[in-house]
DSSP file (Angstrom, degrees, kcal/mol; ACC not computed):
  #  RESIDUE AA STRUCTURE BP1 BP2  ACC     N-H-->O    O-->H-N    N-H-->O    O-->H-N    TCO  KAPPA ALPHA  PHI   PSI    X-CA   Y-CA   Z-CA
    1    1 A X    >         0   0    0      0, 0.0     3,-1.1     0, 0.0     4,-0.5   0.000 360.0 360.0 360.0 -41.7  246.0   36.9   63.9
    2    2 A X  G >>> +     0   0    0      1,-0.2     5,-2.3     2,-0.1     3,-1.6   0.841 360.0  74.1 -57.3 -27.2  245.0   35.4   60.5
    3    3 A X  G 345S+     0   0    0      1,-0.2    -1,-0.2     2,-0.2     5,-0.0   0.661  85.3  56.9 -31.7 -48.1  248.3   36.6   59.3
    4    4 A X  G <45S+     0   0    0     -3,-1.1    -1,-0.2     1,-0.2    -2,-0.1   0.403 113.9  40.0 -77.0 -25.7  250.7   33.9   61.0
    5    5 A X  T <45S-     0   0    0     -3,-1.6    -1,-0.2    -4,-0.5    -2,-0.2   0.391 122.9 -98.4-116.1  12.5  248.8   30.9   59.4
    6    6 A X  T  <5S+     0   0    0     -4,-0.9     2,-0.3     1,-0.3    -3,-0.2   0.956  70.7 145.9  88.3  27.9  248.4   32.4   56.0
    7    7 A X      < -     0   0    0     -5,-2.3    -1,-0.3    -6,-0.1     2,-0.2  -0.978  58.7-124.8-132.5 133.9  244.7   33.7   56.1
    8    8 A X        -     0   0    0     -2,-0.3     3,-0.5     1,-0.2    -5,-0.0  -0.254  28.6-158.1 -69.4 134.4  243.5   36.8   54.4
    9    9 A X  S >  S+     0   0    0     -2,-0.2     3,-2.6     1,-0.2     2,-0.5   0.824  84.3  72.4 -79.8 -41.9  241.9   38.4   58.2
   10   10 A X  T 3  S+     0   0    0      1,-0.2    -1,-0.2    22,-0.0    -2,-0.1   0.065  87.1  60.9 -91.8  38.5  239.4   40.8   56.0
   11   11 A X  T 3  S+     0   0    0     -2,-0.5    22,-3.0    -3,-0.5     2,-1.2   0.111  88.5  94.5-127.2  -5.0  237.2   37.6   55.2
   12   12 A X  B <   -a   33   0A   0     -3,-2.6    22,-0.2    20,-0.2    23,-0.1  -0.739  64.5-158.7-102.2 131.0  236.7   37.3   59.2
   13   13 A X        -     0   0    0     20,-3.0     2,-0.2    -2,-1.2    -2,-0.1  -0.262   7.6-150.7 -92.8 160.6  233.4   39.0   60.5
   14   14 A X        +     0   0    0      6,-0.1     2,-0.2    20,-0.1    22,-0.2  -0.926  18.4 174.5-119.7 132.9  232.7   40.0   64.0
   15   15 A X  B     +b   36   0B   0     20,-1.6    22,-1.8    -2,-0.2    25,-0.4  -0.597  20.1 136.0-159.1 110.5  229.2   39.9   65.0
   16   16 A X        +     0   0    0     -2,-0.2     2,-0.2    20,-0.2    22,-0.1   0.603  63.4  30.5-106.7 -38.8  228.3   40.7   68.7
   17   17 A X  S    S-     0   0    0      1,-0.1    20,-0.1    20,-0.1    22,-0.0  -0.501  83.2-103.6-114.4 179.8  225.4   42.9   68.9
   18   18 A X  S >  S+     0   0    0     -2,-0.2     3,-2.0     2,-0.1     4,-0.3   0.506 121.7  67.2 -68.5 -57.1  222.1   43.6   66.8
   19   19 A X  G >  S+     0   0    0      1,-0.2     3,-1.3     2,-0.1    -1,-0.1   0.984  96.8  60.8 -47.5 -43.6  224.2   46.9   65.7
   20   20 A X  G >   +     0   0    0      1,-0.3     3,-2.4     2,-0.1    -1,-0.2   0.586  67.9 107.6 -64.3  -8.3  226.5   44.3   63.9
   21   21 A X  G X>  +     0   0    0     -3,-2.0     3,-0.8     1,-0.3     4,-0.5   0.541  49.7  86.4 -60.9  -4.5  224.2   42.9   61.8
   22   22 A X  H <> S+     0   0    0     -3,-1.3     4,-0.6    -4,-0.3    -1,-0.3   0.579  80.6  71.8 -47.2 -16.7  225.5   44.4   58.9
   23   23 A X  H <4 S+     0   0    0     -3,-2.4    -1,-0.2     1,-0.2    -2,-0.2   0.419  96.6  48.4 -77.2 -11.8  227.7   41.2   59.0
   24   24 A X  H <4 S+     0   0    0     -3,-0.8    23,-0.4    -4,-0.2    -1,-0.2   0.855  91.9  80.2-113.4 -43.9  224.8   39.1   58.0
   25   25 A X  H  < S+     0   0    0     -4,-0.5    -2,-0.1    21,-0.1    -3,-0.1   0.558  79.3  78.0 -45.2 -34.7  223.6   41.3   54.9
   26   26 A X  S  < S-     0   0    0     -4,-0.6     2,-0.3     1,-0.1    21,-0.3   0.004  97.4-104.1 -53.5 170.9  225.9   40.0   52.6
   27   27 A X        -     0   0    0     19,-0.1     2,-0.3    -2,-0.0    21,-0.2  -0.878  47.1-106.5 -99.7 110.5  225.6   36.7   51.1
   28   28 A X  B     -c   48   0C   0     19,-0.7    21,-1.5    -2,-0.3    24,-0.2  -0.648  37.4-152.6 -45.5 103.1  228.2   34.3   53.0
   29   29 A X    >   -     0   0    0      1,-0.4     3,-1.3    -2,-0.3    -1,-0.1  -0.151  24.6 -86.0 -92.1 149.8  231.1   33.7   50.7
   30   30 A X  T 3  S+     0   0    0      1,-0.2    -1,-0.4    -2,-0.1    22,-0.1  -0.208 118.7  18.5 -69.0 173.9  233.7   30.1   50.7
   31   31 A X  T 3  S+     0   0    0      1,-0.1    -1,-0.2    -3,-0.1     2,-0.1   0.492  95.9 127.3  23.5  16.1  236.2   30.7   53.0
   32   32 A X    <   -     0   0    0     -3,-1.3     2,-0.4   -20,-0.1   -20,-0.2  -0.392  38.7-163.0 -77.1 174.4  234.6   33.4   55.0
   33   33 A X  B     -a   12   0A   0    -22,-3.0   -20,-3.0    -2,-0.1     2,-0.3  -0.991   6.4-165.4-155.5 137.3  234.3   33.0   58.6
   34   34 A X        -     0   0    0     -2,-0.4     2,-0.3   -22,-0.2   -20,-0.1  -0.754  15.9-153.3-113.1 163.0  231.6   35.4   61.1
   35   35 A X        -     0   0    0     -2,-0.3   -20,-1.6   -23,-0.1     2,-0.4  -0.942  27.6-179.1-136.9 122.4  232.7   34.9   64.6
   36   36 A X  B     -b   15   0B   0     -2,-0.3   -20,-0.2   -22,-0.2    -2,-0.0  -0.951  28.3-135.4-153.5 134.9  229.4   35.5   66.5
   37   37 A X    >   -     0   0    0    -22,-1.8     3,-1.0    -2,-0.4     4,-0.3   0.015  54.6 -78.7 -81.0-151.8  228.2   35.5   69.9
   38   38 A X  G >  S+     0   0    0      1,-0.2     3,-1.1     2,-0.2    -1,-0.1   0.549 119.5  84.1 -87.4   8.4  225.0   33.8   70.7
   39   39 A X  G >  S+     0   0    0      1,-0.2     3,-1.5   -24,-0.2    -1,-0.2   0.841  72.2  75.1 -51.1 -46.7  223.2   36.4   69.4
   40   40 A X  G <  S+     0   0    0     -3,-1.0    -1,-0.2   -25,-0.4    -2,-0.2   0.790  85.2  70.2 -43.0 -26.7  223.7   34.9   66.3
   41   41 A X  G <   +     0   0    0     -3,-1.1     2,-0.4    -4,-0.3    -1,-0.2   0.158  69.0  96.5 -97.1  47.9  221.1   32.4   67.4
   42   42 A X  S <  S-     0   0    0     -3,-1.5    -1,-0.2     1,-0.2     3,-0.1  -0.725 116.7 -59.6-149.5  87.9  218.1   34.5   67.3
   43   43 A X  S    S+     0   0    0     -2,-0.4     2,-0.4     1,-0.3    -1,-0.2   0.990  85.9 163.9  49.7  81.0  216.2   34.0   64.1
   44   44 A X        -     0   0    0     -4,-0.1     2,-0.4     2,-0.0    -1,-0.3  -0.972  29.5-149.0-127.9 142.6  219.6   35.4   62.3
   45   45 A X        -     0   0    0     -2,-0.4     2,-0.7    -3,-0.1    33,-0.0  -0.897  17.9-177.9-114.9  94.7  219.4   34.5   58.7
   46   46 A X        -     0   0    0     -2,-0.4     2,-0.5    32,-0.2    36,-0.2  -0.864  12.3-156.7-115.5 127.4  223.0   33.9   57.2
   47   47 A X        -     0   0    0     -2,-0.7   -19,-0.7   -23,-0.4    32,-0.1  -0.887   5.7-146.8-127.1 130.6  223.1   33.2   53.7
   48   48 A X  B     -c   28   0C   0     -2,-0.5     2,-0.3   -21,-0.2   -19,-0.2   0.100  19.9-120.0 -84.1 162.1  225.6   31.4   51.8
   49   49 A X     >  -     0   0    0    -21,-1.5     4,-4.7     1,-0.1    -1,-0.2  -0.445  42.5 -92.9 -97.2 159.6  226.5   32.2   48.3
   50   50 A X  H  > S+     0   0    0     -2,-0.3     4,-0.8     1,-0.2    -1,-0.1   0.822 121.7  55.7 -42.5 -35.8  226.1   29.4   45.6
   51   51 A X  H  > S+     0   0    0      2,-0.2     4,-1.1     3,-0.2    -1,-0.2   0.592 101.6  57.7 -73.4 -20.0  229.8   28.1   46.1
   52   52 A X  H  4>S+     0   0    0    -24,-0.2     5,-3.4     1,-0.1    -2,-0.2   0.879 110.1  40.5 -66.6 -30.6  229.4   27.6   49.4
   53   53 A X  H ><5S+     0   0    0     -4,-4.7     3,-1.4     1,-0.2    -2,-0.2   0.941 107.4  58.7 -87.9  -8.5  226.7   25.4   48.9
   54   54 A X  H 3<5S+     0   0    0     -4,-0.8     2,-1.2     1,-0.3    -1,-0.2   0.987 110.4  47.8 -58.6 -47.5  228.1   23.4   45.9
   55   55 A X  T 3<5S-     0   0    0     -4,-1.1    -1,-0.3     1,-0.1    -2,-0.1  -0.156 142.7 -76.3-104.3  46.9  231.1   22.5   48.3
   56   56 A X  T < 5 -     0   0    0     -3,-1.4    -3,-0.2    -2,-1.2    -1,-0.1   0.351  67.3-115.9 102.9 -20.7  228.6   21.5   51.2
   57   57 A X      < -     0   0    0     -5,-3.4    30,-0.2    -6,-0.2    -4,-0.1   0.553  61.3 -14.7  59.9-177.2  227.6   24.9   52.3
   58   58 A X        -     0   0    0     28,-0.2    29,-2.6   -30,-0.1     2,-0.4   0.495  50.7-157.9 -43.6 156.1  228.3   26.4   55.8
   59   59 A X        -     0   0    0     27,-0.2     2,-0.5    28,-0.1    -1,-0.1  -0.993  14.1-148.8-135.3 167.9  229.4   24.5   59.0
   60   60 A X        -     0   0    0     -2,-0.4    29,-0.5    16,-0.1     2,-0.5  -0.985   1.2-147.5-120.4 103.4  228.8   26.0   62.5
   61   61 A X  E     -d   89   0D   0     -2,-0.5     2,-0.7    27,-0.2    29,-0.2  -0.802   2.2-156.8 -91.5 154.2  230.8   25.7   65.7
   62   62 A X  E     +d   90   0D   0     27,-3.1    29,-1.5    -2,-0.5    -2,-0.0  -0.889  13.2 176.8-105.1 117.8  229.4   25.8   68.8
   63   63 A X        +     0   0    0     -2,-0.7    30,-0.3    27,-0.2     2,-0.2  -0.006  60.6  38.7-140.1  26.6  231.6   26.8   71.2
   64   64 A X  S    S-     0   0    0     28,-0.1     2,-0.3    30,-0.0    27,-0.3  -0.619  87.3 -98.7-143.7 179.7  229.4   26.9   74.8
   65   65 A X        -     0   0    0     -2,-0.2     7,-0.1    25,-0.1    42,-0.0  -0.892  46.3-101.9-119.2 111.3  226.9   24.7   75.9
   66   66 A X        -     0   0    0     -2,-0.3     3,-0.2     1,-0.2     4,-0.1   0.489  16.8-127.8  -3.9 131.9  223.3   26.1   75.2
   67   67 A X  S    S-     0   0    0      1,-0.3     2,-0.3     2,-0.1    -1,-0.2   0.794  98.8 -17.6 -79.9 -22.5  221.6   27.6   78.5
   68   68 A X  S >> S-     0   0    0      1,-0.2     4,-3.1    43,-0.0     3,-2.3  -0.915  76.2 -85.6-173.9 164.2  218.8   24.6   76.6
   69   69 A X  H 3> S+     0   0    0     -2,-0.3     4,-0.7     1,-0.3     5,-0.3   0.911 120.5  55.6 -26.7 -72.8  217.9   22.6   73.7
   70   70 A X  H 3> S+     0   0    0      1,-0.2     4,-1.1     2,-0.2    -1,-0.3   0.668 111.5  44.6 -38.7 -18.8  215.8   25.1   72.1
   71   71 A X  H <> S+     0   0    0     -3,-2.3     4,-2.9     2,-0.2    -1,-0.2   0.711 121.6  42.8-110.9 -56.0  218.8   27.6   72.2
   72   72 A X  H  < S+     0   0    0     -4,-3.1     4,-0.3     2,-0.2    -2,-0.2   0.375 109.3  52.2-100.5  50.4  221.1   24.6   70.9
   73   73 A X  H  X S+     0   0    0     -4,-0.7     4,-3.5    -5,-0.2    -2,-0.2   0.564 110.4  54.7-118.3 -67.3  218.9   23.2   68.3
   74   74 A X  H  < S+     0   0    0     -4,-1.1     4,-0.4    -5,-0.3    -2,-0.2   0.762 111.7  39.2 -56.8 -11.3  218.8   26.8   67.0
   75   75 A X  T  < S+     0   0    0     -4,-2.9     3,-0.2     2,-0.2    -1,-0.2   0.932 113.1  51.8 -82.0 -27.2  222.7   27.4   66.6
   76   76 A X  T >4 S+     0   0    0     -4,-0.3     3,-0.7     1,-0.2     4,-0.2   0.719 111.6  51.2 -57.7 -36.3  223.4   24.3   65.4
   77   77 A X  G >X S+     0   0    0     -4,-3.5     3,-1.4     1,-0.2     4,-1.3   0.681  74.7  95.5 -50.0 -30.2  220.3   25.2   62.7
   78   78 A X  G 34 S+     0   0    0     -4,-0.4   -32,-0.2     1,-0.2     3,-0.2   0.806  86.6  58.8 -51.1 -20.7  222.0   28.6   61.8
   79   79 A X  G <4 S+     0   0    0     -3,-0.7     3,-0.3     8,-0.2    -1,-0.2   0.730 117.5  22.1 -85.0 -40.1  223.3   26.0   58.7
   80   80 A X  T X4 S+     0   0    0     -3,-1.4     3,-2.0    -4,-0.2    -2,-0.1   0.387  84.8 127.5-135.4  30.9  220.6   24.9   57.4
   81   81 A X  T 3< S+     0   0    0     -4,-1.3    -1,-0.1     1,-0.3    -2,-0.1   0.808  81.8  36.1 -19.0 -59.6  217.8   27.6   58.3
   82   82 A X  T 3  S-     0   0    0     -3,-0.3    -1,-0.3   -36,-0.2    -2,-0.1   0.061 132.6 -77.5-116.3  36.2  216.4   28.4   55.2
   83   83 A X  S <  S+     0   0    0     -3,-2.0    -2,-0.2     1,-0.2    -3,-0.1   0.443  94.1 137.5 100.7  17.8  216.5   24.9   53.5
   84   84 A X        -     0   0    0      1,-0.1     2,-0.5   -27,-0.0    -1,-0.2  -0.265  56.0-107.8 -86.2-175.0  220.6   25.6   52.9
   85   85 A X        +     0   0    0     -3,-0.1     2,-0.3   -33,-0.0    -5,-0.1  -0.973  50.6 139.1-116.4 124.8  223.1   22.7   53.6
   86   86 A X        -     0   0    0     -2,-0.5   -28,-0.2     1,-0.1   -27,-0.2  -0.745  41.2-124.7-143.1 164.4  225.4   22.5   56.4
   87   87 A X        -     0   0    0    -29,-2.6    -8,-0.2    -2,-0.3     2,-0.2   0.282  18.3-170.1 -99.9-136.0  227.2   21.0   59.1
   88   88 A X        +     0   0    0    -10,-0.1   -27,-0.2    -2,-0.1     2,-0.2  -0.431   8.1 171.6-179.2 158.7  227.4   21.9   62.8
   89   89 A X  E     -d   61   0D   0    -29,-0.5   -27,-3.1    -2,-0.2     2,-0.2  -0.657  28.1-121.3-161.8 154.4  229.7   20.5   65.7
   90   90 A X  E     -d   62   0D   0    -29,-0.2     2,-0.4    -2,-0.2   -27,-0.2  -0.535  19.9-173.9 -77.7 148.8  230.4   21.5   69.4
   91   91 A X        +     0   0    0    -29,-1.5     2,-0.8   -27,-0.3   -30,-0.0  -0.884  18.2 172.5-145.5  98.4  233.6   22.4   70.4
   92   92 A X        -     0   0    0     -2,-0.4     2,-0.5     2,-0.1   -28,-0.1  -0.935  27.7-167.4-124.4 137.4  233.7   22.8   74.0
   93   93 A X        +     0   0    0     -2,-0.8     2,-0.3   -30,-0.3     5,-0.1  -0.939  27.2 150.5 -88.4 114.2  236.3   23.4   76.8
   94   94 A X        -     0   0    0     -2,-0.5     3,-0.3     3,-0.3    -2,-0.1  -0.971  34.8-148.0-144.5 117.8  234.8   22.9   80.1
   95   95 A X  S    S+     0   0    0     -2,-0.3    -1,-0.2     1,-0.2     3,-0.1   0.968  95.4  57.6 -46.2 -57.2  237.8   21.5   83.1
   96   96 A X  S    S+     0   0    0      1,-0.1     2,-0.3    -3,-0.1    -1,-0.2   0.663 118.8   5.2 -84.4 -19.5  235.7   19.7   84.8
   97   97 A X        -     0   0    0     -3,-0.3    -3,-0.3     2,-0.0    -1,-0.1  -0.973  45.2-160.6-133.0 133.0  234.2   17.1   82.0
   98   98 A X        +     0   0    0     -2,-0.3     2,-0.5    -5,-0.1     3,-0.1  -0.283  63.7  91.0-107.7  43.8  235.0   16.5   78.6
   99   99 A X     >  -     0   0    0      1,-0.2     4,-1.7     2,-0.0     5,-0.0  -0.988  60.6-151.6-141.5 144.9  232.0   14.7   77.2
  100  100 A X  H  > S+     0   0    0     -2,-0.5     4,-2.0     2,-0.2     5,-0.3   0.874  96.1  64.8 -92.7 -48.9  229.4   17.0   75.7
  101  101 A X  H  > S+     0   0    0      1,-0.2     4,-3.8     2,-0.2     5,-0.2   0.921 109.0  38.8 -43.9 -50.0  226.6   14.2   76.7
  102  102 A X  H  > S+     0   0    0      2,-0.2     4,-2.9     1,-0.2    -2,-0.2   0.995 113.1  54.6 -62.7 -57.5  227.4   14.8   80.5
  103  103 A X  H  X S+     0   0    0     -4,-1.7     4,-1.4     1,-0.3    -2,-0.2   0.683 117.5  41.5 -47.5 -34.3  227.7   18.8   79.7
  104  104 A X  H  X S+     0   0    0     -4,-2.0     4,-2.5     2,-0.2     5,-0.5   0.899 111.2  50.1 -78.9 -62.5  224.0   18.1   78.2
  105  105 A X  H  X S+     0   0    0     -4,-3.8     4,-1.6    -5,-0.3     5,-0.3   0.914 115.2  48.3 -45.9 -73.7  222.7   15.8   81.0
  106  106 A X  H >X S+     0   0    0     -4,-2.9     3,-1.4    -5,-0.2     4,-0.5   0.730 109.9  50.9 -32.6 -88.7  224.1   18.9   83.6
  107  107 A X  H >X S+     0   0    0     -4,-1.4     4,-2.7     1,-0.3     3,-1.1   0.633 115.4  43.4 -23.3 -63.7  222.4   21.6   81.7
  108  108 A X  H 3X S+     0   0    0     -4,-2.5     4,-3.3     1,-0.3    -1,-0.3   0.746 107.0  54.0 -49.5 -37.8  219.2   19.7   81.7
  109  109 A X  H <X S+     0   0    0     -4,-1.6     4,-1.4    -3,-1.4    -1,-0.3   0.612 114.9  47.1 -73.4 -28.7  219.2   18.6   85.1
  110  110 A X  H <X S+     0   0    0     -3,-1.1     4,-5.9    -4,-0.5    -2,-0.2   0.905 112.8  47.5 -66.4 -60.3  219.7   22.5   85.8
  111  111 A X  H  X S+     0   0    0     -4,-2.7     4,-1.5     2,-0.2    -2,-0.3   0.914 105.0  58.3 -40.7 -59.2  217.2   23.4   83.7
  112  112 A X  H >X S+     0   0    0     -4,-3.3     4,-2.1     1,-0.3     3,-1.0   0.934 112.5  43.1 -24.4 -88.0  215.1   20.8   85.3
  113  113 A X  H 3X S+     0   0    0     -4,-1.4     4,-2.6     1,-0.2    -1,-0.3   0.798 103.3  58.9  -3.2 -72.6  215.6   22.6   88.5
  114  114 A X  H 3X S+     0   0    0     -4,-5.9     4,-1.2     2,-0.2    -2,-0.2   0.913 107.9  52.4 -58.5 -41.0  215.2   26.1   87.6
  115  115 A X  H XX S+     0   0    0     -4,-1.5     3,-2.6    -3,-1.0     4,-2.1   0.987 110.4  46.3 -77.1 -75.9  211.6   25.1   86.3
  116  116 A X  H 3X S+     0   0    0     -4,-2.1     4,-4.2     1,-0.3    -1,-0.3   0.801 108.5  50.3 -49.7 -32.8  210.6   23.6   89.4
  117  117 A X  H 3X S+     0   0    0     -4,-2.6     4,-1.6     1,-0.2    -1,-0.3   0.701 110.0  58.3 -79.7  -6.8  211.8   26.2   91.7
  118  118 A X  H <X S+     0   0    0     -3,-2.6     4,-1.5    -4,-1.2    -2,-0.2   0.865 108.0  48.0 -43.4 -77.7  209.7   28.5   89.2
  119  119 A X  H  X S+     0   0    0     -4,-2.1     4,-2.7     2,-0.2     5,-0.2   0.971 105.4  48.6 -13.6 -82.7  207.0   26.5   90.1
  120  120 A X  H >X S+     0   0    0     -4,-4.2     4,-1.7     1,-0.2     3,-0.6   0.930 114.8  55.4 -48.7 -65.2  207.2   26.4   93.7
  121  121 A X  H >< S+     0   0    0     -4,-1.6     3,-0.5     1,-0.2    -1,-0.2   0.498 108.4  40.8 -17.6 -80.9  207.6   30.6   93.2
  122  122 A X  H >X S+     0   0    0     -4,-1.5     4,-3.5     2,-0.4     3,-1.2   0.739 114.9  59.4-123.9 -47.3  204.4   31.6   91.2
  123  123 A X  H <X S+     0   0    0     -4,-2.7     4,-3.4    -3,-0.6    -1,-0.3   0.961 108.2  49.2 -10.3 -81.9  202.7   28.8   93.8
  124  124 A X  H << S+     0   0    0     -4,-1.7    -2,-0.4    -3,-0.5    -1,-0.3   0.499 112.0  38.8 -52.7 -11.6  203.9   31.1   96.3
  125  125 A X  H <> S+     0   0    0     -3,-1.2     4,-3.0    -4,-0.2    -1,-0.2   0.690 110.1  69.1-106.8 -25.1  202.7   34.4   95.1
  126  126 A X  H  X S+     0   0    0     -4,-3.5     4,-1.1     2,-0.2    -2,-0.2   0.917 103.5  36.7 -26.7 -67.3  199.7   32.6   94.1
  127  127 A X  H  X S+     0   0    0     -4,-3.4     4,-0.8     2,-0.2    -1,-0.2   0.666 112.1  64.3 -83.7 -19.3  198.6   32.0   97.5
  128  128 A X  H >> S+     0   0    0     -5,-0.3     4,-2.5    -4,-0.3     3,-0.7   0.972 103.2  52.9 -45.2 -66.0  200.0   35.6   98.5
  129  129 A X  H 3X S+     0   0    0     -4,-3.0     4,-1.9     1,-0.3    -2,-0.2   0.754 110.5  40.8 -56.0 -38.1  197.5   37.0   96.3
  130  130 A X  H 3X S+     0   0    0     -4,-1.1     4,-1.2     2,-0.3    -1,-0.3   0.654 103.6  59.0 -67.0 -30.2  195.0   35.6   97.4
  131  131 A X  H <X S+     0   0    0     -4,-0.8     4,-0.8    -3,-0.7    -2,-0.2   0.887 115.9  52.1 -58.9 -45.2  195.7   35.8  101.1
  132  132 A X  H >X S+     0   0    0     -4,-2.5     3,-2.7     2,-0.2     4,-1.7   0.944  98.1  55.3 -46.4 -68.9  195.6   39.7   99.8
  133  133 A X  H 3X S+     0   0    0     -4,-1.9     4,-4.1     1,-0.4     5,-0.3   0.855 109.8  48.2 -89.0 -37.0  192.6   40.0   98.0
  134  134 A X  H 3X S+     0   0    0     -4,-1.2     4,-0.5    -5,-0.2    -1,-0.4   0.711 110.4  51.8 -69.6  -9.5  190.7   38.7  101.3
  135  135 A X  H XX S+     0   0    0     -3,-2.7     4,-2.3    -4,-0.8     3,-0.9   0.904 117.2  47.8 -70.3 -64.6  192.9   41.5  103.5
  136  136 A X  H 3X S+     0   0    0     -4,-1.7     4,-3.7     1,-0.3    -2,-0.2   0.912 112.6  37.6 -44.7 -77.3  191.4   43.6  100.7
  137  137 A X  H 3X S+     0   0    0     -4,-4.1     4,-3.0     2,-0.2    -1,-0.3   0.856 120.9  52.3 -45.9 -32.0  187.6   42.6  100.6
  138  138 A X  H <X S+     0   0    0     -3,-0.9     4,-3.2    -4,-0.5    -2,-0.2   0.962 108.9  49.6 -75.9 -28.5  187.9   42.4  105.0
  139  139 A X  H  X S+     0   0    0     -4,-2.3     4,-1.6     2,-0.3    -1,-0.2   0.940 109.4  55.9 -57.0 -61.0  189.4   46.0  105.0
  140  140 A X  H  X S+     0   0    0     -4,-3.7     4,-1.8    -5,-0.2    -2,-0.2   0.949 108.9  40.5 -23.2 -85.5  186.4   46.8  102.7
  141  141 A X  H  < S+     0   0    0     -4,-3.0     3,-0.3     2,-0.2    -2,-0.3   0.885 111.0  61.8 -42.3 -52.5  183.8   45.6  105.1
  142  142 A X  H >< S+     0   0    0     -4,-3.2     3,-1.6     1,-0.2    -2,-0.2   0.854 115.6  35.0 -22.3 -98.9  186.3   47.4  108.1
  143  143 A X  H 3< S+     0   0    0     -4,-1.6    -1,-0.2     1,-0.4    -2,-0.2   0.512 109.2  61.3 -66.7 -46.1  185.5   50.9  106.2
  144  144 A X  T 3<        0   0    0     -4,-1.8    -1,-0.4     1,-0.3    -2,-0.2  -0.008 360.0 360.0-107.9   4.9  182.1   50.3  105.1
  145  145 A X    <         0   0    0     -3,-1.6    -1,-0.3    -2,-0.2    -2,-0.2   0.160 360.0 360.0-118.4 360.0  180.9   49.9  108.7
């Protein structure tokens, strides 16, 4: 595919898996390009050679919207990780909105959600367990008579 605009193709990485992390070992080169799932954003160390950082050093797109902050504070970090200098920007296609603010505000609001119904759960096994342990102790007394 790099062919058609006039880019050498064996400067673009794939890096999908933990097996792929050979992709990373190297020292990050100008005009290389990793193509990376979100794997990349878990404590992956990509490091850029000295001409990338004279000219500004790596930039990052982001091309989802984080399942949360913490997830997209680290890909948007993969740039400047280890003190290095970077850029970052989202690039998202989603039909139903095109503003990344809303796309955040939705996520959160999910998030939001998920946590509480979390809640209510561990509530609820809570008071299971406990309902138990007194089944437990009466069954005890039962046998012990």
């Amino acid at each position: 595919c790099g062919d058609q605009f006039g880019y050498d193709h064996s400067k673009v990485r794939l890096f999908r898996t933990n097996k792929d992390s050979s992709v990373i070992r190297e020292r990050l080169g100008a005009g290389q390009i990793i193509i990376a799932t979100n794997i990349a954003g878990r404590g992956t160390d990509i490091i850029p050679t000295f001409e990338v950082e004279l000219h500004g050093g790596m930039h990052v797109c982001v091309t989802f919207v984080p399942m949360n902050e913490r997830v997209q504070r680290q890909n948007t970090g993969r740039t400047s990780r280890t003190g290095n200098r970077g850029t970052s920007q989202f690039i998202v296609f989603e039909p139903l909105c095109n503003e990344y603010a809303v796309l955040e505000l939705m996520r959160d609001e999910q998030e939001r959600v998920s946590i509480e119904m979390a809640k209510e759960e561990i509530a609820n096994v809570t008071s299971k367990d406990a309902v138990f342990k007194k089944f437990c102790l009466l069954l005890d007394k039962i046998k012990v008579r």
